[in-house]
C-alpha positions in Angstrom: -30.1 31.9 75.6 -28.9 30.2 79.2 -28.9 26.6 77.0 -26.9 28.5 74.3 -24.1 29.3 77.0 -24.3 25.8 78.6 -23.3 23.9 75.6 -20.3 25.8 74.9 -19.3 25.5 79.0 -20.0 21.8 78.7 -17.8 21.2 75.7 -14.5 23.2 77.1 -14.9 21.0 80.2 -15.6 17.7 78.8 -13.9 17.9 75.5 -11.2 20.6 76.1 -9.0 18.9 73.3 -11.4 19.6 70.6 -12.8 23.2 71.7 -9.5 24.7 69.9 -11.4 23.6 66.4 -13.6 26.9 67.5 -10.7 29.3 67.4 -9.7 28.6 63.8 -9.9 31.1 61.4 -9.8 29.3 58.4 -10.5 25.5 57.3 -10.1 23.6 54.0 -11.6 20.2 52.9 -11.2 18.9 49.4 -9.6 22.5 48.4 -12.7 24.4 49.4 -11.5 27.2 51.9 -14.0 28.1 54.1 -13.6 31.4 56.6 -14.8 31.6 59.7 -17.5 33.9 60.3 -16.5 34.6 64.1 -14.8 38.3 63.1 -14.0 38.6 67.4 -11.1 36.2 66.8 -9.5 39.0 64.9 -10.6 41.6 66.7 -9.5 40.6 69.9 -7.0 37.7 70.8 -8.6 36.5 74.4 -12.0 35.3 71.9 -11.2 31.4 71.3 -14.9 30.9 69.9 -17.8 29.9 69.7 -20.5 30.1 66.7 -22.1 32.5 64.6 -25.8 32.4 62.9 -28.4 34.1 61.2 -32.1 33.2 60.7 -35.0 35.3 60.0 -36.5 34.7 63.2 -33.5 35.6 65.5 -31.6 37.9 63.3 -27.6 38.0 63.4 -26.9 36.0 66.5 -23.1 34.5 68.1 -22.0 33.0 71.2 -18.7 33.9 71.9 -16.2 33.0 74.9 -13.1 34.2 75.7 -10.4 34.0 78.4 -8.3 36.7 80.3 -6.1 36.0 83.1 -7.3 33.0 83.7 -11.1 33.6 83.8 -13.6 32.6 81.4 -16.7 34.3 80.0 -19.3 33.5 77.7 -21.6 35.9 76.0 -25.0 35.0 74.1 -26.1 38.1 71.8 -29.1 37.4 69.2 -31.3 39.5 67.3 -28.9 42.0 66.0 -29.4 43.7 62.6 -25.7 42.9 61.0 -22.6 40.8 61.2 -21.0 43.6 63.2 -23.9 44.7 65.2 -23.6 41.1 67.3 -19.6 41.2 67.5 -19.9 44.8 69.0 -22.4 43.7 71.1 -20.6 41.0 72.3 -17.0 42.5 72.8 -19.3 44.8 74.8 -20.6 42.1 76.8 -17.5 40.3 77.3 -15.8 43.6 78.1 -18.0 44.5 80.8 -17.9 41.2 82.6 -14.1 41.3 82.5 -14.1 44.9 84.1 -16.7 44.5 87.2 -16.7 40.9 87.5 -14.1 38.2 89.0 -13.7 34.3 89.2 -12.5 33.2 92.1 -12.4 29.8 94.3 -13.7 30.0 97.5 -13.0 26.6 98.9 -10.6 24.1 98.0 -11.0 20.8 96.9 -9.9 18.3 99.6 -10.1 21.5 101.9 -12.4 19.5 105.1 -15.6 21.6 105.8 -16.8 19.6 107.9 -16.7 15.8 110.2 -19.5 13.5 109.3 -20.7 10.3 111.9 -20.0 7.5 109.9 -22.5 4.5 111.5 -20.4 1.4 111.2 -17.1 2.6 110.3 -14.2 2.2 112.3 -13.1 5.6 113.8 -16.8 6.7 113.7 -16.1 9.9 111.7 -14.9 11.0 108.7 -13.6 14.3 107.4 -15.9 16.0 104.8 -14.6 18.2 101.8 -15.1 19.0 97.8 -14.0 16.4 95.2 -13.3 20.1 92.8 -12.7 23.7 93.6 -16.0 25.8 94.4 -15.3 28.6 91.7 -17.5 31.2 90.9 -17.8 34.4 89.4 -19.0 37.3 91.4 -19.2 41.3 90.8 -15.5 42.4 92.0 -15.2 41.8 95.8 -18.0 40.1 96.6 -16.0 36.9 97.2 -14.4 37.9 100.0 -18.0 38.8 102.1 -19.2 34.6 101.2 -20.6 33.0 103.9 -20.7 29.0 103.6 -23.3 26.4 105.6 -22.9 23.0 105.3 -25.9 21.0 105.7 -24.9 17.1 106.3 -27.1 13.8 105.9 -28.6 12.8 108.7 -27.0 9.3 108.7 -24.4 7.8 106.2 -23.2 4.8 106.5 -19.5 2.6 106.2 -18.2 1.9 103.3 -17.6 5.3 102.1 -15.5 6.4 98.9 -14.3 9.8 98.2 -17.0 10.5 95.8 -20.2 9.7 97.8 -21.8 12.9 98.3 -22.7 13.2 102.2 -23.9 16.8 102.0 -24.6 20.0 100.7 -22.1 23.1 100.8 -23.8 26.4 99.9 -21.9 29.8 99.8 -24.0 33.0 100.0 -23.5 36.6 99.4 -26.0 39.0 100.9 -27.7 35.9 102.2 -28.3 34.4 98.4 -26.6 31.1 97.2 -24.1 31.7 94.4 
């Protein structure tokens, strides 16, 4: 179930312009109108998605994401009995990781973390930051009791871009990386 909430969390961030196809309730081809089965996108107007299913083998199943003040979950329910059964269970789902949980950035990108030794470079040092936000998403007000290490290479040398990676930043709550 983890791969079946990767895909859709891989296709909002490298194809955001085509993720809205998942939202629409309705399309026609050649006059055929077909519906679609995703009844959370009328049941609730943060849903935008994702897919619906049914086997024998796993029973009613859908992946469905939605977005609420700016933070996005995504909930994988299979095995259900009925069409409903798996919307319930997801609205559930989504519901409760709205209520208790929160996305939050913890450091900014560009913020500097940290001054690596640059061998060969004029100056000798350079500062060291994050080329995106660190965002996660933590049971409500656990972000603000992170604690961040930093843990550089041992020697990097000149030329440098922006992107080379020259380290590892890891935030922990209760002394476990998020």
């Amino acid at each position: 179930t983890s791969d079946m909430a990767r895909l859709p969390r891989a296709i909002i961030r490298e194809f955001p312009e085509y993720y809205r196809w998942y939202s629409q309730r309705e399309f026609t081809w050649n006059e055929i109108s077909q519906p679609n089965r995703n009844g959370l996108l009328a049941r609730d107007p943060s849903v935008d998605g994702v897919k619906t299913g049914m086997t024998e083998a796993a029973g009613y199943c859908l992946v469905s994401s939605a977005k609420r003040d700016g933070m996005r979950l995504i909930a994988v329910v299979a095995g259900t009995k009925s069409m409903k059964a798996r919307e319930d269970a997801s609205l559930a789902l989504l519901n409760y990781g709205f209520n208790f949980y929160e996305t939050r950035a913890l450091k900014k990108a560009g913020e500097e973390l940290a001054v690596q030794r640059v061998y060969r470079a004029r100056g000798g040092r350079a500062a060291v930051g994050l080329a995106r936000d660190l965002t996660v998403t933590l049971p409500r007000g656990q972000a603000e009791r992170a604690e961040f290490t930093v843990e550089l290479a041992p020697r990097v040398f000149a030329p440098l871009t922006k992107s080379d990676r020259v380290g590892v930043l890891r935030a922990l709550v209760d002394r476990k990386v998020v």
